[in-house]
C-alpha positions as a Markdown table, in Angstrom:
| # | Residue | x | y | z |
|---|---|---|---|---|
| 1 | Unk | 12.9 | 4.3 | -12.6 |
| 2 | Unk | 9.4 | 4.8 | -11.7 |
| 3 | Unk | 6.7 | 5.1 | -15.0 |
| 4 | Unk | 6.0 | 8.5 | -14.1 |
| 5 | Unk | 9.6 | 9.6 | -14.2 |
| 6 | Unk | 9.8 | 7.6 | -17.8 |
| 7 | Unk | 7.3 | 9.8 | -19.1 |
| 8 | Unk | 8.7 | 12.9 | -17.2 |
| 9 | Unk | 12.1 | 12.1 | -19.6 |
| 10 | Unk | 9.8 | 12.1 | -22.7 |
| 11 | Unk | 8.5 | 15.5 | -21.9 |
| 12 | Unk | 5.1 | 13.9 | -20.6 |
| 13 | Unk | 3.9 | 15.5 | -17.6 |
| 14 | Unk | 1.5 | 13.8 | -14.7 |
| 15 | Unk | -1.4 | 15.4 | -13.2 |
| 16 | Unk | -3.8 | 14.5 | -10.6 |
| 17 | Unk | -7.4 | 16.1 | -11.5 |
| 18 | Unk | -9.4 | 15.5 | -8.8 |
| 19 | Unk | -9.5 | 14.4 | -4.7 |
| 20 | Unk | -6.6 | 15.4 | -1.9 |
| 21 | Unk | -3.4 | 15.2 | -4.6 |
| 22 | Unk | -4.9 | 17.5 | -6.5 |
| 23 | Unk | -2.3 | 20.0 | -6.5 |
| 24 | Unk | 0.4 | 17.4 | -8.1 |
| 25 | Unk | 1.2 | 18.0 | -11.3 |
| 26 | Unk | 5.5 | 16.9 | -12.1 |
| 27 | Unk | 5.3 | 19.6 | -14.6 |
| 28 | Unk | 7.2 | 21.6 | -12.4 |
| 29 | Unk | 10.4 | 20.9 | -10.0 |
| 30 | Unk | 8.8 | 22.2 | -6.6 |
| 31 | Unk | 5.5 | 19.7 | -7.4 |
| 32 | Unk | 7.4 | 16.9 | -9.0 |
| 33 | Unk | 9.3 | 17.1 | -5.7 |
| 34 | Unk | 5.7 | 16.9 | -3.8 |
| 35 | Unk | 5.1 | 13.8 | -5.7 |
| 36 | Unk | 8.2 | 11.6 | -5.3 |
| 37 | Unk | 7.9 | 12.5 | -1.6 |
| 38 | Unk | 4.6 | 11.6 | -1.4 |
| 39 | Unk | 5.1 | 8.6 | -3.0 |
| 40 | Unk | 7.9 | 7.5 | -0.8 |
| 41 | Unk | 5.8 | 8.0 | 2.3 |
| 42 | Unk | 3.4 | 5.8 | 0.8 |
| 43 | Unk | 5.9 | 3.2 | 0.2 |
| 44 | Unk | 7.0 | 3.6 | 3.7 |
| 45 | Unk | 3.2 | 3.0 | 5.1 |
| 46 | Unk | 2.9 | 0.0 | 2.8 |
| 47 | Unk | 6.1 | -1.2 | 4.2 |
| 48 | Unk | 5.4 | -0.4 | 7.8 |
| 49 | Unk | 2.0 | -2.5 | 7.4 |
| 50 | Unk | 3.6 | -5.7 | 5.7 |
| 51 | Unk | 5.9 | -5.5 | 9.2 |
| 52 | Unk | 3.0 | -5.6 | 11.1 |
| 53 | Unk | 1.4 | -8.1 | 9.2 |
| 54 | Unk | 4.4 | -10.6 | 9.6 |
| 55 | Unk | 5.1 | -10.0 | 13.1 |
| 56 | Unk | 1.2 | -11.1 | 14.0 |
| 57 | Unk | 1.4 | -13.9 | 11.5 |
| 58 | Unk | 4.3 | -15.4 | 13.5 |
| 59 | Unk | 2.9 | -14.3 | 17.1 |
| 60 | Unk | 0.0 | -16.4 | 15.7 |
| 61 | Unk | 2.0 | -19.1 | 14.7 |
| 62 | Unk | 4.3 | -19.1 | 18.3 |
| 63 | Unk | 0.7 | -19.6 | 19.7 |
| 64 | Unk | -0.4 | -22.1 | 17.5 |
| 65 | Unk | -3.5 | -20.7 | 15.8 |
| 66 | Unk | -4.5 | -20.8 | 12.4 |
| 67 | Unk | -5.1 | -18.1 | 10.2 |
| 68 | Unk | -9.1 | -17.6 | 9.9 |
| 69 | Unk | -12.3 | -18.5 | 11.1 |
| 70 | Unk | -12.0 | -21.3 | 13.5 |
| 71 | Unk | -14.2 | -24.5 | 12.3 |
| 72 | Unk | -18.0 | -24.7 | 13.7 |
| 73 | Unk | -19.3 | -28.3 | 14.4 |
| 74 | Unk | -22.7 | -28.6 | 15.6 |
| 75 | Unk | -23.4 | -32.1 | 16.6 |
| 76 | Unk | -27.4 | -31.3 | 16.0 |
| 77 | Unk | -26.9 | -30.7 | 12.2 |
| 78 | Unk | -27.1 | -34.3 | 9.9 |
| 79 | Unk | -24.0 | -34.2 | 7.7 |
């Protein structure tokens, strides 16, 4: 159970105010309905980019590179 569908049971409604969800508002079944579907194609997304995430991490690793910046050594510079 999600902590907008625990205040939702307490008579508590949710409403976005201001930017592109601005029309959400779980007062109501058809916008509470927006909401949760929104919500679950975020989730997706997030999902879909933790994926992608892995699958480089390991291509990275069945290449042997390092995650970040590879180290600079200048011979010039006194230590």
């Amino acid at each position: 159970m999600s902590i907008v569908d625990g205040r939702c049971e307490r008579g508590i409604g949710f409403r976005v105010l201001d930017g592109a969800l601005s029309s959400v508002d779980t007062r109501s079944a058809d916008r509470r309905l927006f909401f949760q579907l929104t919500a679950a194609m975020a989730e997706f997304v997030r999902s879909l980019i933790n994926d992608r995430t892995q699958a480089c991490s390991e291509a990275a690793k069945a290449q042997s590179l390092t995650d970040g910046r590879r180290p600079v050594v200048n011979e010039d510079l006194p230590p």
